[in-house]
mmCIF file of the C-alpha atoms, coordinates in Angstrom:
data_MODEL
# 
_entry.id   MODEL 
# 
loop_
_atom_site.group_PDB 
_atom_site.id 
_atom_site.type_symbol 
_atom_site.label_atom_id 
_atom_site.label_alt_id 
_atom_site.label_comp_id 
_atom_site.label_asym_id 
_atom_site.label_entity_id 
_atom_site.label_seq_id 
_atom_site.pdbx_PDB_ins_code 
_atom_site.Cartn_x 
_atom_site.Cartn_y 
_atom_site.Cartn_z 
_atom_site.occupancy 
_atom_site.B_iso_or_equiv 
_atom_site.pdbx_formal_charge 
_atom_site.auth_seq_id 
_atom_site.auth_comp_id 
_atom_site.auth_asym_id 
_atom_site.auth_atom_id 
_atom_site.pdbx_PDB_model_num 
ATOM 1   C CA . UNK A 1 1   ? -12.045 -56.045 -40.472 1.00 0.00 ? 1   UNK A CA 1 
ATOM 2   C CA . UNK A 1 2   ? -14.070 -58.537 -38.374 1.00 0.00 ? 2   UNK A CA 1 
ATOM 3   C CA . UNK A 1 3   ? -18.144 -58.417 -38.160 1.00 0.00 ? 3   UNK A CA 1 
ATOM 4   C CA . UNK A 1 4   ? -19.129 -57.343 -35.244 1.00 0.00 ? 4   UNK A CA 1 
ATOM 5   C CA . UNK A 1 5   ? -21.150 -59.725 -33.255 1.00 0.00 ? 5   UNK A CA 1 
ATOM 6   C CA . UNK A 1 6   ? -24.617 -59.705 -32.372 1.00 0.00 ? 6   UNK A CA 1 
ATOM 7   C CA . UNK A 1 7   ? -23.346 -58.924 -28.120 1.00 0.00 ? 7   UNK A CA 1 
ATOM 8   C CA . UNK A 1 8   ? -21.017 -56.324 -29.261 1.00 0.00 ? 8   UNK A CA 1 
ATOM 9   C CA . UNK A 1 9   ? -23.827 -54.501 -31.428 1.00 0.00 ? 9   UNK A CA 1 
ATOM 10  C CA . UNK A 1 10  ? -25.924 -54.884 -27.841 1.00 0.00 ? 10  UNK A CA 1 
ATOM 11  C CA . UNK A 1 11  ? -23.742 -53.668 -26.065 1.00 0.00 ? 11  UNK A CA 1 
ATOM 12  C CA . UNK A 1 12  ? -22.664 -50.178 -28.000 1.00 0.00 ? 12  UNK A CA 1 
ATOM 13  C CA . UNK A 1 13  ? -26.680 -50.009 -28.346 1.00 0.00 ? 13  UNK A CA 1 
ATOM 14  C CA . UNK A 1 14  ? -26.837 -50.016 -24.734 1.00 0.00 ? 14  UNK A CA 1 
ATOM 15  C CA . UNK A 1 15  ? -24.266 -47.210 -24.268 1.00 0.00 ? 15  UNK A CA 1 
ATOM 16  C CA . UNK A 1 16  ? -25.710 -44.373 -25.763 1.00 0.00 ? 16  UNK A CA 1 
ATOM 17  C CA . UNK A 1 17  ? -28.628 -43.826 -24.160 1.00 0.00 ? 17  UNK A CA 1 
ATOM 18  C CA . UNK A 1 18  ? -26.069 -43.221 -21.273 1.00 0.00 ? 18  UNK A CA 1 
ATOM 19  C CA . UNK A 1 19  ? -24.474 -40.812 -22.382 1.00 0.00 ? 19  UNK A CA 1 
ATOM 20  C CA . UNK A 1 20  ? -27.691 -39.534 -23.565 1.00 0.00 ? 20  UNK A CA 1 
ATOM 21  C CA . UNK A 1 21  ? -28.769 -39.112 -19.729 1.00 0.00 ? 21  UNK A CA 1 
ATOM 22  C CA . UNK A 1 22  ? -25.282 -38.061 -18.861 1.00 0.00 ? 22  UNK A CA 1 
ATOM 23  C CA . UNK A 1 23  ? -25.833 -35.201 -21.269 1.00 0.00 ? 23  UNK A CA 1 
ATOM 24  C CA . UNK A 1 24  ? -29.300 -34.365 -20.240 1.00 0.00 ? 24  UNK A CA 1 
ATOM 25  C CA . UNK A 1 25  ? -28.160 -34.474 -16.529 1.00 0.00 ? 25  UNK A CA 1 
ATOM 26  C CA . UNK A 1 26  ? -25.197 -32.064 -16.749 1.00 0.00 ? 26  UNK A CA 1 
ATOM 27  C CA . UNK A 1 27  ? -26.631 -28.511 -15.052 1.00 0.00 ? 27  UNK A CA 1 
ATOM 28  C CA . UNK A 1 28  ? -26.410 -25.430 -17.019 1.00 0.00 ? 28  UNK A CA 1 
ATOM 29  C CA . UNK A 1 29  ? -23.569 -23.264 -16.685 1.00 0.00 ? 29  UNK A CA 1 
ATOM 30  C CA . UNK A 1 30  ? -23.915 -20.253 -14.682 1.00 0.00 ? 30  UNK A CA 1 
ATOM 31  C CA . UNK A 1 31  ? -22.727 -16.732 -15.811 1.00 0.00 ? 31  UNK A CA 1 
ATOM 32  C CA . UNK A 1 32  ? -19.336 -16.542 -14.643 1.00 0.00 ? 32  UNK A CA 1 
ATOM 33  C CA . UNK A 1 33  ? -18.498 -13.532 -12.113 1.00 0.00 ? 33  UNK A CA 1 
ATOM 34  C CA . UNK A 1 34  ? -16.760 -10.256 -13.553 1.00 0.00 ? 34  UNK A CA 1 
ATOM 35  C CA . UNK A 1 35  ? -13.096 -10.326 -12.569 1.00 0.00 ? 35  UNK A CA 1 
ATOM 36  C CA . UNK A 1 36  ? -11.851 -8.442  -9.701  1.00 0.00 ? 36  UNK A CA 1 
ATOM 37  C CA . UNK A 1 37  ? -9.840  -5.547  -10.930 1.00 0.00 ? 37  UNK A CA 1 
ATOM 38  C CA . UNK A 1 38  ? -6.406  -5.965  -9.241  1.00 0.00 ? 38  UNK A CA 1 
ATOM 39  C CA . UNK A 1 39  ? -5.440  -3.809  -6.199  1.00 0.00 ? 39  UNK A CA 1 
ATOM 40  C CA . UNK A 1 40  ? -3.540  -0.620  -6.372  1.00 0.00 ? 40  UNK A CA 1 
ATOM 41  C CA . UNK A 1 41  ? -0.221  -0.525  -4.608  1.00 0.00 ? 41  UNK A CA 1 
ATOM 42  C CA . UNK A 1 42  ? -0.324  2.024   -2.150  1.00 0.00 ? 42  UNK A CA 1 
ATOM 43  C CA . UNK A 1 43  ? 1.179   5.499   -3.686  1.00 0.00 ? 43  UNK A CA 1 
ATOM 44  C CA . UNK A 1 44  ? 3.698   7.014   -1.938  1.00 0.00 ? 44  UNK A CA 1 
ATOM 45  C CA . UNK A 1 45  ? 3.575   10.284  -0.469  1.00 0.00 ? 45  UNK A CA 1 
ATOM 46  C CA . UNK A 1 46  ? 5.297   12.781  -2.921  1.00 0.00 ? 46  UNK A CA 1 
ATOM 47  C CA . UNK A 1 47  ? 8.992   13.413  -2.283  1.00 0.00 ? 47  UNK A CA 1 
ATOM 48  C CA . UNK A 1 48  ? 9.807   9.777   -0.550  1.00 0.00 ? 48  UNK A CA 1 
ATOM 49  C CA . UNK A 1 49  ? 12.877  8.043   -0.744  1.00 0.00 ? 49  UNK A CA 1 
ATOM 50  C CA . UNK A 1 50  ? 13.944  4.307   0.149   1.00 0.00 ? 50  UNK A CA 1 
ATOM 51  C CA . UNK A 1 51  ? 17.418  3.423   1.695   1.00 0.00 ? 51  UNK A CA 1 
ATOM 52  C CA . UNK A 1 52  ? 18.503  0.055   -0.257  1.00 0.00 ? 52  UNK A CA 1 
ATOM 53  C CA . UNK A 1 53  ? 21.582  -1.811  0.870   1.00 0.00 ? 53  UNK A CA 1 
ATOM 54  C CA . UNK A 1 54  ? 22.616  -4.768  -0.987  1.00 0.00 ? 54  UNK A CA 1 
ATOM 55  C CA . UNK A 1 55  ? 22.894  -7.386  1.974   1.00 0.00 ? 55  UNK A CA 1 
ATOM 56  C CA . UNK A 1 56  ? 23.749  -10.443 -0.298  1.00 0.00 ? 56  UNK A CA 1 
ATOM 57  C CA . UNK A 1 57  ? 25.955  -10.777 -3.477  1.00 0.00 ? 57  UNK A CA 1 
ATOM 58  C CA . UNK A 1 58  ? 24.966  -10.926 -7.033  1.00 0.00 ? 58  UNK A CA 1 
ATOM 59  C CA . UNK A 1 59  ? 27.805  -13.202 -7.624  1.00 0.00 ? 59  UNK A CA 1 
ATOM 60  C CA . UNK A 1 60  ? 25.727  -17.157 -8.524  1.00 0.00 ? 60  UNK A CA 1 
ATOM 61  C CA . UNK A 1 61  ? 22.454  -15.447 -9.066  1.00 0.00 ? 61  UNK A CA 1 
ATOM 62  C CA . UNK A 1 62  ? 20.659  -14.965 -12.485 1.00 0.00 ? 62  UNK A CA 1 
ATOM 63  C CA . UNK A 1 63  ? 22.026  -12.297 -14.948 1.00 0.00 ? 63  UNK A CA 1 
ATOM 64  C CA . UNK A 1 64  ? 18.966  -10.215 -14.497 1.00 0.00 ? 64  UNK A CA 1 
ATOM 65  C CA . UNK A 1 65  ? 19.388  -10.231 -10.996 1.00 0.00 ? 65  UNK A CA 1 
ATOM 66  C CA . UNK A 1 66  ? 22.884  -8.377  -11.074 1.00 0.00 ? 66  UNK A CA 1 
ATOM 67  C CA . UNK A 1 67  ? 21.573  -5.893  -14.010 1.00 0.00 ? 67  UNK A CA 1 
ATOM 68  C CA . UNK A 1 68  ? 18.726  -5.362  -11.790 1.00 0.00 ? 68  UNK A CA 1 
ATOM 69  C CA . UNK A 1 69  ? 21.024  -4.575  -9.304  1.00 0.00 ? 69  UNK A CA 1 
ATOM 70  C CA . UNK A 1 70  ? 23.395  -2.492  -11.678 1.00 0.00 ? 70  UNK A CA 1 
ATOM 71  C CA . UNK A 1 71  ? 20.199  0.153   -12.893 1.00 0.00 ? 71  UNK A CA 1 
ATOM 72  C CA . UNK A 1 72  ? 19.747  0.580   -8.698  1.00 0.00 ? 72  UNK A CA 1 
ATOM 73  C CA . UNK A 1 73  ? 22.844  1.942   -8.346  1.00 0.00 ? 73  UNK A CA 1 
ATOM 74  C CA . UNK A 1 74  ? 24.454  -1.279  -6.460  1.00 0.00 ? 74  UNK A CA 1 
ATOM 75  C CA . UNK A 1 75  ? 27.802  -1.774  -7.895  1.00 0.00 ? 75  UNK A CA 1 
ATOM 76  C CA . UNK A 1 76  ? 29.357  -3.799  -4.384  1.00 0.00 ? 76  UNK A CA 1 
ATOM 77  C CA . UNK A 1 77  ? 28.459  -6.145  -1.556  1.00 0.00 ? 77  UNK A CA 1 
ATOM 78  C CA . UNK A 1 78  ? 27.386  -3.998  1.198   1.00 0.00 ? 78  UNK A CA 1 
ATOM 79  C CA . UNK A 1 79  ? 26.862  -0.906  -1.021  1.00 0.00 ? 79  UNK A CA 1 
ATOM 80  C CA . UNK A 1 80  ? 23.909  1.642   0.334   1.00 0.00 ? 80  UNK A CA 1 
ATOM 81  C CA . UNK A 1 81  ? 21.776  4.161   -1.324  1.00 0.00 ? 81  UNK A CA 1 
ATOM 82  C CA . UNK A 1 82  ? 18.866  6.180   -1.637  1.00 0.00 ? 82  UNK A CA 1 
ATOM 83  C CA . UNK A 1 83  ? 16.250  5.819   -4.128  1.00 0.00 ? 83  UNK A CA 1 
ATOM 84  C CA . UNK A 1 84  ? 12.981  7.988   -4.851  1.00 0.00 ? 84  UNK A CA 1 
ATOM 85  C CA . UNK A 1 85  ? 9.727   5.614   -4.158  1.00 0.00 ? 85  UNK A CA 1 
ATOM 86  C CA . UNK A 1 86  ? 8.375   4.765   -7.370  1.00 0.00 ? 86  UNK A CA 1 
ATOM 87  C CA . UNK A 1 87  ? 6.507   2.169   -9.152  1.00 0.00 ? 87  UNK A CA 1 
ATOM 88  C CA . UNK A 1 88  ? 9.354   1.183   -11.528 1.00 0.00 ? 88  UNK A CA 1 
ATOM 89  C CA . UNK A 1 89  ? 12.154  1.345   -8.633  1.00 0.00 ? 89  UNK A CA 1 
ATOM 90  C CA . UNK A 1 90  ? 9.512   -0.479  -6.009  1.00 0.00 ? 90  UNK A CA 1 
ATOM 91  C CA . UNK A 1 91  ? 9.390   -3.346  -9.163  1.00 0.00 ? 91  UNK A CA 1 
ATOM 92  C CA . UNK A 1 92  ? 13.177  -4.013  -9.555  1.00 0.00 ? 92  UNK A CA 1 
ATOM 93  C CA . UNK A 1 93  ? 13.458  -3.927  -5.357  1.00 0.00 ? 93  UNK A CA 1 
ATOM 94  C CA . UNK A 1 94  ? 10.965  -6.604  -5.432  1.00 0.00 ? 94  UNK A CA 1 
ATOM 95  C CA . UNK A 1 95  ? 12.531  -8.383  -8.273  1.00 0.00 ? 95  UNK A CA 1 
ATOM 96  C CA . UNK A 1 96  ? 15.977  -8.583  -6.160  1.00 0.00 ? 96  UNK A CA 1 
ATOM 97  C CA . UNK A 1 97  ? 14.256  -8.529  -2.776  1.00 0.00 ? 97  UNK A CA 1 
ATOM 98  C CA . UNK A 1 98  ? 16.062  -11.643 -1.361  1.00 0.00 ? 98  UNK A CA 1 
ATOM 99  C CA . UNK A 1 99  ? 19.643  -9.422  -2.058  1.00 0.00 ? 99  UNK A CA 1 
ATOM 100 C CA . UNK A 1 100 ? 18.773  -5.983  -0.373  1.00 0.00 ? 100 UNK A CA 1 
ATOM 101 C CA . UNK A 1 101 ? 17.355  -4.980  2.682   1.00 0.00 ? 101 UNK A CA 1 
ATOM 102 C CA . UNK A 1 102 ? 14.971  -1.870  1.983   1.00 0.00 ? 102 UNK A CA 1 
ATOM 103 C CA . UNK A 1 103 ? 14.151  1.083   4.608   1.00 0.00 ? 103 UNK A CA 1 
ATOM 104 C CA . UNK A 1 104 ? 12.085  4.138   4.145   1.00 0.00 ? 104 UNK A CA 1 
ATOM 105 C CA . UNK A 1 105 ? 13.979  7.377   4.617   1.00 0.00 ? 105 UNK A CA 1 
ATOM 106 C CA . UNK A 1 106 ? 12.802  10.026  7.244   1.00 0.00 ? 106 UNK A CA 1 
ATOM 107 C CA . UNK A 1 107 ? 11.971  13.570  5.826   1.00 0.00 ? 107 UNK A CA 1 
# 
């Protein structure tokens, strides 16, 4: 390996005390913020249902899209039904939301 010179020894001596006043610069870190706790979905009152009507087909969507709409209870294009309103039904409607058209069902 080549010697360094005497100019690049000067100049690699004149770097660090840069970065020494780039470290000594840099503010301290505040205490970062304690996270938001993530809002609760509104619960439904007890009893409610949903009408879901499947309004597009499952046919050239993913696979979990048509099992998704399978466990609902949507078998055909243009198929309707009623659902209780529930976390784990509200879940897969949003997971196929772009294929049914949801309506809440008058008691």
């Amino acid at each position: 390996m080549p010697k360094k010179t005497a100019a690049a020894a000067k100049k690699a001596a004149a770097k660090k005390p840069v970065a020494a006043k780039k470290a000594a610069a840099k503010k301290p870190v505040a205490a970062k913020k304690p996270a938001k706790a993530p809002k609760k979905a509104a619960k439904a009152p007890e009893g409610a249902e949903l009408r879901v009507k499947q309004v597009r087909s499952g046919i050239g969507h993913a696979e979990t899209y048509r099992r998704t709409l399978i466990a609902l209870g949507l078998r055909h294009h243009q198929m309707e039904i009623t659902v209780r309103d529930n976390p784990s039904i509200r879940g897969m409607l949003t997971k196929v939301r772009h294929l049914v058209t949801i309506t809440p069902v008058r008691a």
